[in-house]
C-alpha positions in Angstrom: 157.9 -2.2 146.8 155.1 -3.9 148.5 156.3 -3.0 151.6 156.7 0.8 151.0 153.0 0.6 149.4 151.8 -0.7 152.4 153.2 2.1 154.5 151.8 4.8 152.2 148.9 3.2 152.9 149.1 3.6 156.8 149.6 7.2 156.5 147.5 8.2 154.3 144.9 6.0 156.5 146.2 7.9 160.1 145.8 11.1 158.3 142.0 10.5 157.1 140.9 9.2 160.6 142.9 12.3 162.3 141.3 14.7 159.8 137.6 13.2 160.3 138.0 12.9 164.4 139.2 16.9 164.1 136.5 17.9 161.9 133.4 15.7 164.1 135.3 17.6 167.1 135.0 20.7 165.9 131.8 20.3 164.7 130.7 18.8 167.9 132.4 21.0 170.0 130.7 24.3 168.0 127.5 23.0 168.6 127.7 22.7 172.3 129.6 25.8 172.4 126.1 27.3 170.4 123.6 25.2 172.4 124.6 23.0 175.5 126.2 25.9 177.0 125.3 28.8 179.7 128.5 30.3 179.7 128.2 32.8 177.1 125.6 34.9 179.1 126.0 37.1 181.6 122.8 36.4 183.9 121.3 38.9 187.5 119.2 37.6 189.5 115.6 38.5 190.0 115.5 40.4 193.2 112.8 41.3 195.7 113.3 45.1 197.5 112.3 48.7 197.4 112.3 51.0 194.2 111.3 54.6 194.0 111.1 56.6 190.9 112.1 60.4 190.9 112.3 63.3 188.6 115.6 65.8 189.0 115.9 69.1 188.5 117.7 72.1 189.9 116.5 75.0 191.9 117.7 77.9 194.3 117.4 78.6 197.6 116.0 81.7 198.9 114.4 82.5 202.2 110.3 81.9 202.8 109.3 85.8 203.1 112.0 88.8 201.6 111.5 92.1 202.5 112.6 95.0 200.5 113.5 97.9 202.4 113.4 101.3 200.6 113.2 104.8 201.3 109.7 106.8 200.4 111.9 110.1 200.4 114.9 111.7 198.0 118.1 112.1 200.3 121.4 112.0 201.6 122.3 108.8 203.4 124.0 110.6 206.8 124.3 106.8 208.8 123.5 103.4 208.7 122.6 101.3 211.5 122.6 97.6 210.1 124.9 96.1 207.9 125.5 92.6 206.2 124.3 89.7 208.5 123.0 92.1 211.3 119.6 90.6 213.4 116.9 93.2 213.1 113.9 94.0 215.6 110.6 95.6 214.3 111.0 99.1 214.3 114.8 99.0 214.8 116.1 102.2 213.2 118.8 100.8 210.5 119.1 104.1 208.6 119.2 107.7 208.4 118.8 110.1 205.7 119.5 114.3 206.3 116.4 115.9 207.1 117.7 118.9 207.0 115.7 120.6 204.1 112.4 117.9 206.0 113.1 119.9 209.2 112.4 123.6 207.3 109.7 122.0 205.3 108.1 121.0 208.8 108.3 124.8 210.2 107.3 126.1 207.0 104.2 124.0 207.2 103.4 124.8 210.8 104.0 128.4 210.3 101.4 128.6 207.5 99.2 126.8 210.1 99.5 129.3 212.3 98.6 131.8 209.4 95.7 130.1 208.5 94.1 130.0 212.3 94.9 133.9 212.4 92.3 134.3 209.7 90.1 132.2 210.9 90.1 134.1 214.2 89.6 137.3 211.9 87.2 136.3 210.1 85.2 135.1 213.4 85.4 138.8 214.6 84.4 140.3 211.2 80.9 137.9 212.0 80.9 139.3 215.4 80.9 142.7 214.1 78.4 142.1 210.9 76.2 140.8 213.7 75.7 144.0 215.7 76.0 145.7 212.2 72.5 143.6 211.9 71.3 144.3 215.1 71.6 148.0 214.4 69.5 147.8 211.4 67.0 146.2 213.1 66.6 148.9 215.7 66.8 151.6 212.8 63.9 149.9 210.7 61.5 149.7 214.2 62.0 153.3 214.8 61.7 154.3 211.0 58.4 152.4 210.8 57.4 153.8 214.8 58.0 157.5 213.0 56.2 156.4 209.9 53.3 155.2 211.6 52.8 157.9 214.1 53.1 160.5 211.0 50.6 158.6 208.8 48.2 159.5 212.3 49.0 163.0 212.3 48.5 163.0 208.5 45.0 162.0 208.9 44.5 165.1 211.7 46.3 167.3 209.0 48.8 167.9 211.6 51.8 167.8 209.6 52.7 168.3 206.2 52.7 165.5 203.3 56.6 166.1 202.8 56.8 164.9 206.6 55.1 162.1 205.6 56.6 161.1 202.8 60.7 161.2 205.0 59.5 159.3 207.5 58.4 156.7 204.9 61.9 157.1 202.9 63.7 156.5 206.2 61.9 153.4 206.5 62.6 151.8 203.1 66.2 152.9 203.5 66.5 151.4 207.5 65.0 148.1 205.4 67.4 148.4 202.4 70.5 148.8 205.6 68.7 145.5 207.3 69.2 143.7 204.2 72.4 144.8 202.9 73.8 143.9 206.7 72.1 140.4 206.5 73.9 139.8 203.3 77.4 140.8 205.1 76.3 138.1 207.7 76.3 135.2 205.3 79.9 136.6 203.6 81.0 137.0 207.4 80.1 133.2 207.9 81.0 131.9 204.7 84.8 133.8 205.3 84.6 131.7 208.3 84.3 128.2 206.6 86.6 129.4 204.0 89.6 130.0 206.8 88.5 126.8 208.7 89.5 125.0 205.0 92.5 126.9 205.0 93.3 126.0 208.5 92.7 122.4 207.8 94.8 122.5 204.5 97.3 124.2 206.5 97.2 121.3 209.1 97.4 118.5 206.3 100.5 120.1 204.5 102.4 119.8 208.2 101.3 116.4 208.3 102.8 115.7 205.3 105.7 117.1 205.9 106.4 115.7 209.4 105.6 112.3 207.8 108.2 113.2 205.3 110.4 114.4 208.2 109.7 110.8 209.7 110.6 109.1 206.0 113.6 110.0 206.2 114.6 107.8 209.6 114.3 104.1 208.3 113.2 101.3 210.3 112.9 97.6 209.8 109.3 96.3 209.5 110.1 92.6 210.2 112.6 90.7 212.8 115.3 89.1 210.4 118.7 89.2 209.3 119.7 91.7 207.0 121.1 89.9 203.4 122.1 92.3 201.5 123.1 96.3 201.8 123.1 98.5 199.0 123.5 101.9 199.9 126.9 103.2 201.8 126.7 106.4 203.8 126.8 109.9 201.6 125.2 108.2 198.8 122.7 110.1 197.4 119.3 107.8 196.3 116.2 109.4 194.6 112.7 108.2 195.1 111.6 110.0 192.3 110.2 107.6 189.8 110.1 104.3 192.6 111.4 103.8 195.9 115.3 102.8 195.7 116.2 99.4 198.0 118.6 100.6 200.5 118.2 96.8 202.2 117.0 93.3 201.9 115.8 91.5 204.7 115.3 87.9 205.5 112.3 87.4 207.9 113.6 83.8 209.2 116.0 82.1 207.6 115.6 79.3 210.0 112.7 78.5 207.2 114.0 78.0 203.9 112.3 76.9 200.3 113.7 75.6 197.8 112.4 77.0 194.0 112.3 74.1 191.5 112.2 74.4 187.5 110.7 71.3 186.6 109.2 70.5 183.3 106.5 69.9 181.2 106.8 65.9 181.1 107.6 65.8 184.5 105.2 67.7 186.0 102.5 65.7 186.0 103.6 63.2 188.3 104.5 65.8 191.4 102.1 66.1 193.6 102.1 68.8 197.4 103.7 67.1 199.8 105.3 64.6 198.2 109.2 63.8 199.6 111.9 65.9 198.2 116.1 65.4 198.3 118.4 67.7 197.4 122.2 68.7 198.1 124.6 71.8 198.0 127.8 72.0 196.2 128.9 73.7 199.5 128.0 69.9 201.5 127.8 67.9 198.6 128.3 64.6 201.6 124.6 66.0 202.8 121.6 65.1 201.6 118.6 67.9 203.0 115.1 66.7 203.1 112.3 68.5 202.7 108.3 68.3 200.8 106.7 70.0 197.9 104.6 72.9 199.6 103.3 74.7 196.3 102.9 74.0 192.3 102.9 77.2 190.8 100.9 77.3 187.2 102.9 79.9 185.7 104.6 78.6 182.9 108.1 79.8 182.8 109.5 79.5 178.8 113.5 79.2 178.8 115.0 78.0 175.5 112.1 76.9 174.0 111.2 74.5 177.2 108.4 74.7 179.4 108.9 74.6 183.2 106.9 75.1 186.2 108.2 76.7 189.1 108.1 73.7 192.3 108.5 75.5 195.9 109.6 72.8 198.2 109.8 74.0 202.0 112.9 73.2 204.2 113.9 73.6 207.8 117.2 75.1 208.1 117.7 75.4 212.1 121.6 75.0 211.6 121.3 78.1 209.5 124.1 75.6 206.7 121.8 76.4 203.6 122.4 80.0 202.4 119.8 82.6 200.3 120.9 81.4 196.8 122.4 78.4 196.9 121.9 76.1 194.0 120.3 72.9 194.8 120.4 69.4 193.2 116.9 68.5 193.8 114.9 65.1 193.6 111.0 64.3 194.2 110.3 60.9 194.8 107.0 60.6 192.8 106.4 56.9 193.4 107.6 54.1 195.8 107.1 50.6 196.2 108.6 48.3 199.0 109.1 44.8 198.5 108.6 44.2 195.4 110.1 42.0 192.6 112.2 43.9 190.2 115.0 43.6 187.5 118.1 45.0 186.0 117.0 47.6 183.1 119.7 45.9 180.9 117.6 42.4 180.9 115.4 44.9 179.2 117.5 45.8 176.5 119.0 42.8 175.9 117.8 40.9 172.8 119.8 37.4 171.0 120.2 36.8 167.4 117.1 35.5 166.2 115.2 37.0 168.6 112.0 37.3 166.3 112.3 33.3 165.4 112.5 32.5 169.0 109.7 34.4 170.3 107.5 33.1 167.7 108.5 29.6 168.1 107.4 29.9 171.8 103.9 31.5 171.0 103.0 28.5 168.8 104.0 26.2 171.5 102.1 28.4 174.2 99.1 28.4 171.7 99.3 24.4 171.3 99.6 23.6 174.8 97.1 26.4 175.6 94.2 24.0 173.5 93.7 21.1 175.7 92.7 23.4 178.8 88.9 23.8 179.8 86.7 27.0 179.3 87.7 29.4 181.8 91.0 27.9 183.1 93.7 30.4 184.4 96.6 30.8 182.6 99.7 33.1 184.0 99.9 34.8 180.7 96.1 34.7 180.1 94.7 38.2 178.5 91.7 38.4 179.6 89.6 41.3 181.9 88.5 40.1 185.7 85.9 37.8 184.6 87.2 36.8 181.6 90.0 34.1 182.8 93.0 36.8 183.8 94.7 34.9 186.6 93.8 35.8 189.9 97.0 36.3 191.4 97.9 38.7 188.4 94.7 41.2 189.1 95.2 41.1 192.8 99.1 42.4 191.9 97.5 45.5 190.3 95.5 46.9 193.6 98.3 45.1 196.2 101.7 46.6 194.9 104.1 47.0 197.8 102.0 45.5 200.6 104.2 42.4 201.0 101.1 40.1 201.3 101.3 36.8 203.7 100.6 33.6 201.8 96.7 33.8 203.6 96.3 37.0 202.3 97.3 36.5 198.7 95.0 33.5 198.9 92.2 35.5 200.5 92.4 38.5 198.0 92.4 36.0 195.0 88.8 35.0 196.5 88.0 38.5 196.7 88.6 38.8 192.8 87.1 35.8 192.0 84.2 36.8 193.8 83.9 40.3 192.4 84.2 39.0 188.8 80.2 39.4 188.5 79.7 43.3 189.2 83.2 44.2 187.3 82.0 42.9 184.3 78.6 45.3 185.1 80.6 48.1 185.5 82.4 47.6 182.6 78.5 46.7 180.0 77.5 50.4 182.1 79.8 52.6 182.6 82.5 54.1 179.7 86.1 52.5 180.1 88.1 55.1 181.9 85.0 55.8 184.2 85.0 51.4 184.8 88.2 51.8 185.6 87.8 54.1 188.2 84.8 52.8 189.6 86.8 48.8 189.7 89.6 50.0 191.5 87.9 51.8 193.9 85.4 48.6 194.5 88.3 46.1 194.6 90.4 48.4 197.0 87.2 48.6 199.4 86.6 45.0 199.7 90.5 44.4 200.2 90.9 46.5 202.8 89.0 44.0 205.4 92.0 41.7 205.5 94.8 44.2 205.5 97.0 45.0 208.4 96.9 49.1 209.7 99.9 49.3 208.1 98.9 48.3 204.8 95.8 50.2 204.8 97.9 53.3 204.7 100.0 51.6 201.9 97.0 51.6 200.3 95.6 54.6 200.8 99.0 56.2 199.6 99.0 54.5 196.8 95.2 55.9 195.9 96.1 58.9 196.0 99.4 59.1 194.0 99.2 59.6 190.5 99.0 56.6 188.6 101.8 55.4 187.2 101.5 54.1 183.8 102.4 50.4 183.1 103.8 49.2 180.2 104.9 45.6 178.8 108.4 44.0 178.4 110.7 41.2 177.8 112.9 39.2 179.2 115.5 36.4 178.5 115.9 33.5 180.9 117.9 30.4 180.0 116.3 27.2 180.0 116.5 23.9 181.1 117.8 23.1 177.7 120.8 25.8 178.2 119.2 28.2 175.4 117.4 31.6 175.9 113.6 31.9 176.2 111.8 34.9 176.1 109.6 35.8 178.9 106.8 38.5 178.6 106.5 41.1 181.9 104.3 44.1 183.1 106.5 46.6 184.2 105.8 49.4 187.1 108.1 51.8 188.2 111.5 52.2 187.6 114.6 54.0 189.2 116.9 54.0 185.3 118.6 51.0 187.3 116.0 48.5 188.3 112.6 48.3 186.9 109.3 46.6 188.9 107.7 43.8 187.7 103.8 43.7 188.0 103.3 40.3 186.2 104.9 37.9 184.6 106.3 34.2 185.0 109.1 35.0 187.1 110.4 34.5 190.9 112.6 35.6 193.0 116.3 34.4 192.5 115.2 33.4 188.8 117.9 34.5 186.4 118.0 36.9 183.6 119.8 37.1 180.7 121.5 40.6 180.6 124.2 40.5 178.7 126.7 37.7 176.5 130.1 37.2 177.3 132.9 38.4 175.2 133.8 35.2 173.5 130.3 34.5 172.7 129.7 38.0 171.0 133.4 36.5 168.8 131.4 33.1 168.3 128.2 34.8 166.6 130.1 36.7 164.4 131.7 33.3 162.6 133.4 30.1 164.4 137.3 30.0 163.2 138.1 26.8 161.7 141.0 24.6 163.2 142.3 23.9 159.6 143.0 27.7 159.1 141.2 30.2 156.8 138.1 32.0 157.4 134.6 30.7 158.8 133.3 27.3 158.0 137.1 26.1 156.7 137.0 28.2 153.8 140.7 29.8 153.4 140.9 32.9 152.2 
């Protein structure tokens, strides 16, 4: 009986010291698997490189200058000249409409022309002969008023009787009366004559019209091009009643293509002229065509409820591959940076458990350790404006994106701030914030351009005159030296939806970021299994 007590004993003993070195393993092995651990996370590197932001849309292409060729005149189409894809010369005759009922119209007019010049030369004779009409009268009055005067003499001898007198003087008033009744013909003679010269004249117009309608009807191109379209066949009838029907379309050079854009509202804003442009063609979707934004067109254009503006961007299309409406994939690059550092976009979005707890454990310990430090230290995350104890080297980042400074310039351009601290904070007591802000950048990027290269002049220069590109503020995870994550704050630039610049921030080159956990981690968060069965923690269900 002893004995078998004593072996009881043992087991029961074995057992206790196997369940306890389980549970400590467990236990222990959780912990690491919870805190000494970088396995669970799925890191990128911080990388250094080119990044361009773009807005997309789509747009069709159609030919720089599109001429509509239409007939002035209602007709029969009796030939064509040109058809689909046919080169056209100025003046080249590519249709013909019947002029047969223009042709009477034309000898109608001149015969009425004709007409009209017959009168005039009538009327011209009818002034000729109211002319010696007048000069007739005239000679009649001087011999009535000789006769009357030499019987008024004789009177006064008594050698004739008063009724002599008194004929003589009738003839006289009525040779007068003749005179002035043949004058009056004279001015109706000359006015018949301006009256036909208006009727020759109208006469003259109506045959000009009607030869220029006789000329309608032959219809020439008015541009060199390629003809794109033909919408009339011969013995089709087209009226030109109401507006003149298109019988073609022309392209003027399709050698010179542009692209029209339906961009919108929110995008708008950041396309500028001349700015770089990439599109394709479903018919080469292996091609990408370059070209620039020539024209922003301020007509809104309301589809669906959306806004758009119409963005022309110009091509050259020497192989004659893009086609009058072909739809194009387009994409404007509205900002680039070279060199730069930038991150993955999911280091962005990724965020632990606890999160909130972390990032205010590490703000208390920035503000504890941030004490000790003397008045106007630098400090990588310090908040302050240029003269205020901002870090140098993050200011200078805000004028000197994309340059790819040398170490002597960095150095040199953090003087340059340093220096300029004094008048930026007078700019800012003076002047209202968004004019300061202006007014700093444009002082800053003067002094800085004494120790850059050619080269990065022009970078900066580029960047002047792009459109500003709003910066906002982020966060990161890194893993520490203690194998847990640690938030880390950034000043983002530009992105491409893939990578994202950073502007600021405590981070390298070749620096890891947290963008993701690993599968068996995600299974860990949601609840360790025991190894004694049951649910989390050991409890069975």
């Amino acid at each position: 009986r002893t004995m078998n007590s004593h072996g009881k004993g043992r087991i029961l003993l074995i057992l206790f010291v196997i369940v306890i070195l389980g549970a400590g393993a467990f236990f222990l092995l959780g912990g690491l698997n919870q805190k000494g651990s970088d396995q669970k996370y799925r890191k990128m590197k911080v990388e250094r490189g080119d990044i361009r932001s773009v807005v997309t849309a789509t747009g069709t292409i159609n030919p720089v200058v599109t001429v509509l060729v239409g007939s002035q005149v209602s007709g029969t189409i009796k030939a064509l000249s040109a058809d689909f894809n046919s080169r056209v010369d100025v003046g080249q005759v590519i249709a013909q409409i019947d002029s047969a009922i223009f042709d009477s119209q034309v000898e109608q007019a001149r015969a009425s022309v004709a007409s009209e010049q017959a009168n005039l030369a009538n009327a011209r004779a009818n002034l000729l002969n109211t002319q010696a009409n007048f000069v007739k009268a005239e000679v009649a009055v001087t011999d009535t008023k000789r006769t009357w005067d030499r019987n008024a003499q004789l009177m006064k001898m008594s050698a004739i009787a008063q009724a002599a007198l008194d004929t003589a003087q009738a003839n006289y008033d009525s040779a007068v009366a003749q005179r002035e009744s043949v004058k009056a013909q004279l001015e109706v003679s000359r006015a018949q004559i301006e009256s036909a010269k208006a009727q020759v004249e109208r006469a003259k117009a109506a045959l000009k019209m009607a030869e220029t309608n006789l000329r309608y009807t032959t219809i020439r191109s008015p541009v060199n091009g390629i003809v794109i379209s033909r919408n009339v066949d011969v013995g089709q009838t087209v009226a030109a009643s109401l507006q003149a029907p298109t019988l073609f379309t022309i392209a003027k050079d399709l050698t010179q293509m542009q692209v029209d854009t339906n961009f919108s509202e929110a995008d708008i804003g950041r396309i500028q002229k001349e700015q770089e442009a990439t599109f394709t063609v479903d018919a080469y979707p292996e091609r990408t065509f370059r070209g620039r934004v020539f024209e922003i067109r301020n007509a809104p254009q309301t589809i669906q409820n959306v806004v758009t503006y119409d963005v022309v961007i110009q091509v050259d299309n020497k192989e004659l591959r893009l086609k009058p409406g072909m739809t194009a994939n387009v994409t404007i690059v509205v900002a680039h940076r070279e060199g730069v550092l930038k991150i993955p976009n999911a280091a962005l979005r990724y965020q632990p458990q606890g999160a909130r707890t972390m990032v205010a454990a590490v703000s208390k310990k920035g503000d504890a350790s941030s004490k000790p430090e003397a008045p106007g230290s630098s400090a990588r995350s310090g908040g302050g404006r240029p003269g205020g104890g901002r870090d140098p080297s993050a200011s200078v980042s805000r004028f000197t994106d994309g340059l790819n400074l040398s170490p002597d310039q960095q150095q040199k351009a953090e003087m340059i701030i340093s220096a300029s601290r004094q008048e930026i904070q007078e700019i800012r007591q003076k002047s209202k914030p968004e004019e300061a802000r202006v007014k700093i950048q444009s002082l800053i990027r003067e002094k800085l351009k004494g120790m850059l290269t050619e080269d990065q002049k022009r970078k900066l220069d580029e960047t002047s005159s792009s459109p500003q590109t709003e910066r906002k503020s982020g966060r990161i995870w890194i893993v520490s030296a203690e194998a847990i994550a640690v938030p880390v704050s950034v000043v983002l630039g530009i992105t491409d939806g893939t990578f994202s610049e950073i502007v600021s921030g405590d981070l390298s080159e070749g620096t890891d970021v947290i963008v993701g956990e690993t599968a068996k981690n995600n299974q860990a968060n949601r609840g360790t299994p025991s190894p004694f069965g049951g649910g989390p923690g050991g409890m069975r269900k």
